[in-house]
N, C-alpha and C positions, 0 to 999 in steps of 0.2 A: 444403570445407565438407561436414558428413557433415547431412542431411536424412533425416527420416517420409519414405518414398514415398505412405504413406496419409494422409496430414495434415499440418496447418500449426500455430499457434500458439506457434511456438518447439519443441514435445514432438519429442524424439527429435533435436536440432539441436546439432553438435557443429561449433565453428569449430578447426579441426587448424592449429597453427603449426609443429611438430615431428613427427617420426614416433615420437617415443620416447611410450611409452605408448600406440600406436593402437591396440593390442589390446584395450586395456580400454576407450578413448574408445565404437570400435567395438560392443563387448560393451554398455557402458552405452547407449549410442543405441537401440541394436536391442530392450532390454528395454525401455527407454522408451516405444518407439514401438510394441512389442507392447504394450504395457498400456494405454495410450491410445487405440489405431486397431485391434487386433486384427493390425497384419500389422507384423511386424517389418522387414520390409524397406525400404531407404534405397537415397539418392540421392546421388550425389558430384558436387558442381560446384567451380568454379573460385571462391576466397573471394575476395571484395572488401573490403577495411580499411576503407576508410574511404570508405563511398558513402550513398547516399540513397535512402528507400525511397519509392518515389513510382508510386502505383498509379490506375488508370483506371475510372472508372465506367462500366457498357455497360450496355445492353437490348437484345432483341434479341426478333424473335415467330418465329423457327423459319422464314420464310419468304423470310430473304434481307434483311430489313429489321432494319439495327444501327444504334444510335447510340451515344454515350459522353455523360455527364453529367460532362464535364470530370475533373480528378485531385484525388487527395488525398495530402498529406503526412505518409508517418508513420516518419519517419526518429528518431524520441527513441524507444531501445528498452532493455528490460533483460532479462537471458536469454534476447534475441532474442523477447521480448515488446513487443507496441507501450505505453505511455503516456500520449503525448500525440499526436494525430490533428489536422487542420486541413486546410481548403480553401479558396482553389486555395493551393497549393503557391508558399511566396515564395524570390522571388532565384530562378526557372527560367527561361531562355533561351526568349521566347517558338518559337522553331524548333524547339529541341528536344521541348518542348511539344505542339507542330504534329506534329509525328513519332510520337511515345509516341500520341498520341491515335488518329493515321488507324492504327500498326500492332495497338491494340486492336482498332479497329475490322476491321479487314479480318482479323484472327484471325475475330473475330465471326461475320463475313461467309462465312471459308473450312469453320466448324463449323456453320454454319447454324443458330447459338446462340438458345435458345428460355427464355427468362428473364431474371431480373437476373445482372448475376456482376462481379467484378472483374478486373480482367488488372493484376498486380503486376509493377514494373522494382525491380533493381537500377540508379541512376545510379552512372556511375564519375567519372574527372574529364573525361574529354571526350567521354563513349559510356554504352550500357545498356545493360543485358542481361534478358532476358525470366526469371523467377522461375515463377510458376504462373499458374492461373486459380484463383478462388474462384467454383464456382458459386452463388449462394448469398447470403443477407444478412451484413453485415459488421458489428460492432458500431460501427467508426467510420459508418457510413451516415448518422447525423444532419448532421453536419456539408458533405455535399453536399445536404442536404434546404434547411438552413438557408441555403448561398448559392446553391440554384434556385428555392426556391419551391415541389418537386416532395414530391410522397408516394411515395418509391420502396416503399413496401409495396402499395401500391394499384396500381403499372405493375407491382410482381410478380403479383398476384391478376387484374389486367384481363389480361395473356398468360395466363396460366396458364389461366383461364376461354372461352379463345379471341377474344378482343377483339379482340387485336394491339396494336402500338405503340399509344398514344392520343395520340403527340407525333411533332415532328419534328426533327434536327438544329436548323433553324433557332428552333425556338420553345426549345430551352434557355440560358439566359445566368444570367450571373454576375452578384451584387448582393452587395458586400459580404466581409466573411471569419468565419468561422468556427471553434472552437477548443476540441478534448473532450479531457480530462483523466478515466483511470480511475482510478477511488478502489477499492485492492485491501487487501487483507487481508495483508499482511506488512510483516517489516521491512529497510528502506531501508539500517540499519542491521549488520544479520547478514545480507547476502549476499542478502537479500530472502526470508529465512524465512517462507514461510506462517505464518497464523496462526488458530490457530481457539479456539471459544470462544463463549460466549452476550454480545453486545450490548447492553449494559446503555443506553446511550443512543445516539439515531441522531437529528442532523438537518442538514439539508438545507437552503439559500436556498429561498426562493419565487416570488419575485418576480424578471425578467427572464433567469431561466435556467433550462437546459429538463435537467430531473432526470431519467434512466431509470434506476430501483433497482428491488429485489425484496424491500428488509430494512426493519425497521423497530425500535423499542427491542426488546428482549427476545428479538428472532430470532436461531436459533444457527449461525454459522458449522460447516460441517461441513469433511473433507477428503475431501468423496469429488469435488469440481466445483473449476473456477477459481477463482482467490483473489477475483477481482472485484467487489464488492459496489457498486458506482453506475456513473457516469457523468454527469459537467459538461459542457454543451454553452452556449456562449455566442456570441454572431454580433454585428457592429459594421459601421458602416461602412468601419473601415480596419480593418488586423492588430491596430496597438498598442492601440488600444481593446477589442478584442475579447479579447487575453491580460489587460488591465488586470480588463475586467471577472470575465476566469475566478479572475484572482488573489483579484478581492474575495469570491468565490462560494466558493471555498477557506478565506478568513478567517474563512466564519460558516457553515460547516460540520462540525461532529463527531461523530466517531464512537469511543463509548468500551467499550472490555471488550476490547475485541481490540487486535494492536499494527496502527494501519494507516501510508498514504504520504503525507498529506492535508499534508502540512510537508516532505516529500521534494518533490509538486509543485510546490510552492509557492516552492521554492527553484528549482527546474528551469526553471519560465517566468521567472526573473526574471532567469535567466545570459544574459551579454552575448551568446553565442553563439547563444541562443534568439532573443531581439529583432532581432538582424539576420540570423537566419537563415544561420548560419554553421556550423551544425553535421554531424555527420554519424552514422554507426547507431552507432557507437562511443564514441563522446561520453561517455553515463555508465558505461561498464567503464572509460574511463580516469582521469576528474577522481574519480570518486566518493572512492576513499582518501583528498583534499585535503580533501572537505567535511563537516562539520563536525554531523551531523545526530542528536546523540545528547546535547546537550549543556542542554536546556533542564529535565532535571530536579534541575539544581543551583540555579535562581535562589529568590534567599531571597523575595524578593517571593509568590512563585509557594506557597511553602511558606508563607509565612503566609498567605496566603490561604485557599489550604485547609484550613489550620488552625482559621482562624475558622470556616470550614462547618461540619468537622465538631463543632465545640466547641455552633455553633447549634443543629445537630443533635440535638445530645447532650442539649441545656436547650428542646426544646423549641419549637425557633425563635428563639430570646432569645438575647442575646450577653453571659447574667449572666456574672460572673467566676468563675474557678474555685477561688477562693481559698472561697469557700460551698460548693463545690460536693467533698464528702469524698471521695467515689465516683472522681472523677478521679484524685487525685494520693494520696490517704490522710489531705491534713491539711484540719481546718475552720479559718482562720483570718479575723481581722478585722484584716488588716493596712490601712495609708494609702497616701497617695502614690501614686506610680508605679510600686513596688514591682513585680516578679514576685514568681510562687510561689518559693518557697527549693526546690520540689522538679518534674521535670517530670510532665506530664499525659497526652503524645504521645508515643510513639517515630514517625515516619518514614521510610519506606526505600522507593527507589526502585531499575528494574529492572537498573541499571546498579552495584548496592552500593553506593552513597552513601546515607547515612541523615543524620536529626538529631533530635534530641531539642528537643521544645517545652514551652514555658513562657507563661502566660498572666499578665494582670498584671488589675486592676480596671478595671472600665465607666467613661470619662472623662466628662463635660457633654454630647460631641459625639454619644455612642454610641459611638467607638471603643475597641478594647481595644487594651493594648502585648502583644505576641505575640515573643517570646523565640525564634529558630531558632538555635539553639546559643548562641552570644555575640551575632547579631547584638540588635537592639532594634528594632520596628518597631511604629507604631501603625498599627492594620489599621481599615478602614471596611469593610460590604457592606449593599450595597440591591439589591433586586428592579429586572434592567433589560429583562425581558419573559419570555418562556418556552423552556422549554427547556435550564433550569439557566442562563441570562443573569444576570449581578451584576453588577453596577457598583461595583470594587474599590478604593478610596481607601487607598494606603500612604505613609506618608509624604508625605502632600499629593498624589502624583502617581496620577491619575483614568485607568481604563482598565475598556474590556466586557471580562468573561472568560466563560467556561463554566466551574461550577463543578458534581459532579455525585457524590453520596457513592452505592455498591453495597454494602452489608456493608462487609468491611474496605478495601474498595478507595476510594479517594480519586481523582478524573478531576480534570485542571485545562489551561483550553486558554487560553493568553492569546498576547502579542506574541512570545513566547520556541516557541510550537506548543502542542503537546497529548502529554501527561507522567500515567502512571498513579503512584501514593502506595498503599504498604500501611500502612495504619494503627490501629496496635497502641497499646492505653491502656497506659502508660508501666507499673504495675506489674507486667500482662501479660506485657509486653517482657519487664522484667527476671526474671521468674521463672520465667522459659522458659528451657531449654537447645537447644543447637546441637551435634551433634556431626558431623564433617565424615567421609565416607565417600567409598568407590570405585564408588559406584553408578554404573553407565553410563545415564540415562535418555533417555526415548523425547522429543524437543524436543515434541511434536504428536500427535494420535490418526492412525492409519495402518498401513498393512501391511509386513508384515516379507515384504523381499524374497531377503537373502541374512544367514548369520552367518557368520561369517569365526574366530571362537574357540569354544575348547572346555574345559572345567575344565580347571586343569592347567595352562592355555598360559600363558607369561610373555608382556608387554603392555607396549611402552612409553606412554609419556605422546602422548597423539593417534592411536594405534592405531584402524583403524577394528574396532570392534566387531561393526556391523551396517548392512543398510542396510535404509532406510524411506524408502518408498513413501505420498507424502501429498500432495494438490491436484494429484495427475499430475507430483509433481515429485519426485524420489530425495534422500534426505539420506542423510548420513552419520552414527552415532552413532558418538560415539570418546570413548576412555577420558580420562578426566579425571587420569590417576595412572599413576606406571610398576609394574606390581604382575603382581601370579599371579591368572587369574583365578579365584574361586573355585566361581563357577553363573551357567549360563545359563539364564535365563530366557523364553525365546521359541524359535519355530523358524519356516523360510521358511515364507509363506502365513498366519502369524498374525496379526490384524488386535489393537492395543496401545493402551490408552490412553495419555492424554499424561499426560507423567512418569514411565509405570510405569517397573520396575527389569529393561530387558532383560539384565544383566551385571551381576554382584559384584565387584568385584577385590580384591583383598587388598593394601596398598598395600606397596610397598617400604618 
């Protein structure tokens, strides 16, 4: 395992299975961890596949006096990124336990440790191995708050201030479990793409769970800081209660404009492996290509719903027909029945290029309207089921709370299926638009351009990297969409790029 010697958070963190390639592993570690920590230099240990990260809470007042505020579990990781956090840590051997704990401690003891800090393990299958110290607050730290009792910001400020300990081993105990889920800004879907962009709606539970955010509607995601944008902390008397509750705290939260993992989590606590505690650091690099996390922008339900939004939008709040209504579709008509328009109103299109074209039909007795997604037929209901874009969507008889939430052309919709952005275009828009398909190599994200690797002139197969970019502390790769001659480069190392621009031309074969 190649490791930052200056820092932790996954940055600068290469797991080596092979030697083929370590010269670039190496090379990319090293510039990672100079752009994040300032010091390029790493650490090589011994890699563990498949262990458990389970780390120890300490205090300590500088004069000999350490205790631990028991451990925390935070083995659910992606890009060696933690996840999901929770304490005390289940299925651990209390011995072992007893172990990990006295040798934080007496680390503590040997450093004459003056603050809070963590002392992190590797577990393997029968042994540990010691990881680092974090001197310092941890963002998982609520969750030891919540099953002591303790304000570990307050025992940092009372040492810090010269108090000293204000506690003793024996006055810390466990009440309970606790379980933090970070709500981060990319996709679950590509590889865990950051993602940036203005936040068109943001919200959050209220009630029985303890929210630490910095964002709110309208705040814009940048890439110069961690993808992170919240943090779910919920506490129970047993585990399964305590994940059930974080599950629900996930259901009635969203967050739209950006692509976030609010449906990646939420599939994560709910795997067999999570509930009994059978997992290990590995866990999502392996299952992830099985699951299935990209697929809730095809449900037709989902599309007429939105559709009725934006149609109410459109009239005003009203869910007239659009058979009145010229401006939509081109015709005025007084048609009966149940008729659709003969022509549609919507184009459609979600991020994955599935699209559909909608059709709206006349206001029935009930309020509802038939809403046409392609061929299917569906009569849509929505009523006001609190704030926050809340509707309560009746299709086809069958009643569900969704998040509905129209930005300009952008369409939000979060119901049973997750949370699905809609670009949506008035149908004759759509159609009298052109498309013409190019070799542009574009920027995924705004970010610094770290290395270019072509030069006019150069031939390029299809996935060549182009260039690499530098965004959330994390390296992408931009690569050519096309096997072709490149025609202009547009960027050079050091230049910071908005998203989408056109760093590479290619000229397509």
């Amino acid at each position: 395992m190649l490791k930052a010697a200056a820092g932790g958070g996954g940055k600068g963190m290469r797991g080596i299975q092979t030697m083929d390639g370590l010269e670039q592993e190496i090379e990319s570690a090293m510039r990672e961890a100079k752009n994040s920590f300032g010091d390029a230099g790493l650490i090589v240990e011994k890699l563990i596949r498949h262990g458990r990260h389970i780390e120890i809470q300490i205090a300590g007042d500088g004069r000999g006096h350490v205790i631990h505020l028991f451990e925390r579990e935070c083995t659910l990781q992606r890009r060696h990124q933690k996840v999901i956090e929770e304490a005390p840590a289940a299925n651990l051997a209390p011995a072992l336990r007893e172990r990990m704990a006295a040798d934080a401690v007496r680390l503590g003891h040997r450093l004459k440790y003056r603050g809070v800090g963590t002392v992190e393990f590797i577990v393997g299958a029968d042994d540990y191995h010691f990881l680092e110290v974090n001197p310092r607050l941890q963002v998982e730290h609520p969750v030891t708050e919540a099953i002591t009792g303790l304000d570990i910001v307050e025992i940092m400020l009372r040492i810090a201030s010269g108090d000293g300990l204000p506690l003793r081993q024996e006055d810390v105990r466990i009440a309970g479990h606790a379980v933090e889920a970070r709500v981060c800004a990319e996709d679950p879907a590509d590889g865990f793409l950051p993602s940036t962009g203005r936040l068109s709606l943001v919200r959050f539970p209220r009630d029985g769970v303890r929210v630490e955010t910095g964002i709110e509607s309208g705040s814009e995601v940048t890439p110069y800081y961690d993808s992170m944008l919240a943090k779910l902390i919920t506490h129970a008397p047993t585990r399964d209660e305590a994940l059930d509750r974080l599950g629900r705290a996930l259901d009635d939260s969203a967050v739209f404009g950006v692509t976030g993992n609010i449906g990646f989590l939420r599939h994560l606590i709910g795997l067999p492996e999570t509930r009994a505690a059978t997992f290990h650091t590995r866990l999502i690099d392996e299952q992830i290509g099985g699951w299935s996390l990209g697929q809730a922008a095809h449900d037709e339900r989902s599309l007429a719903a939105a559709a009725l939004h934006w149609l109410r939008s459109r009239r005003g709040g009203e869910a007239r027909s659009s058979w009145s209504a010229w401006s939509l579709s081109g015709w005025q008509l007084a048609g009966g029945g149940d008729a659709l328009a003969p022509v549609p109103s919507l184009h459609v299109e979600s991020a994955d290029g599935a699209s559909a074209e909608i059709r709206f039909g006349p206001v029935a007795a009930d309020g509802s309207v038939l809403v046409g997604v392609n061929e299917a037929r569906l009569a849509v209901r929505l009523a006001p089921a609190g704030e926050d874009g809340r509707w309560l969507s009746i299709v086809d008889g069958r009643r569900e709370t969704v998040t509905l939430h129209q930005d300009g052309d952008m369409l939000y919709v979060q119901d049973r299926c997750g949370a699905h952005a809609l670009k949506a275009i008035p149908y004759l828009s759509y159609i009298s638009a052109s498309a013409q398909a190019s070799g542009d190599a574009k920027a995924p994200m705004m970010g610094l351009i770290l290395k270019v690797n072509v030069a006019p002139g150069d031939r390029v197969d299809k996935g060549a990297v182009v260039a690499i970019l530098e965004s959330m502390k994390m390296e992408m790769r931009i690569t050519a969409e096309c096997a072709g001659t490149v025609a202009a480069v547009n960027c050079t190392p050091g230049q910071t790029v908005e998203r989408n621009a056109v760093v590479a031309t290619i000229t397509p074969e």
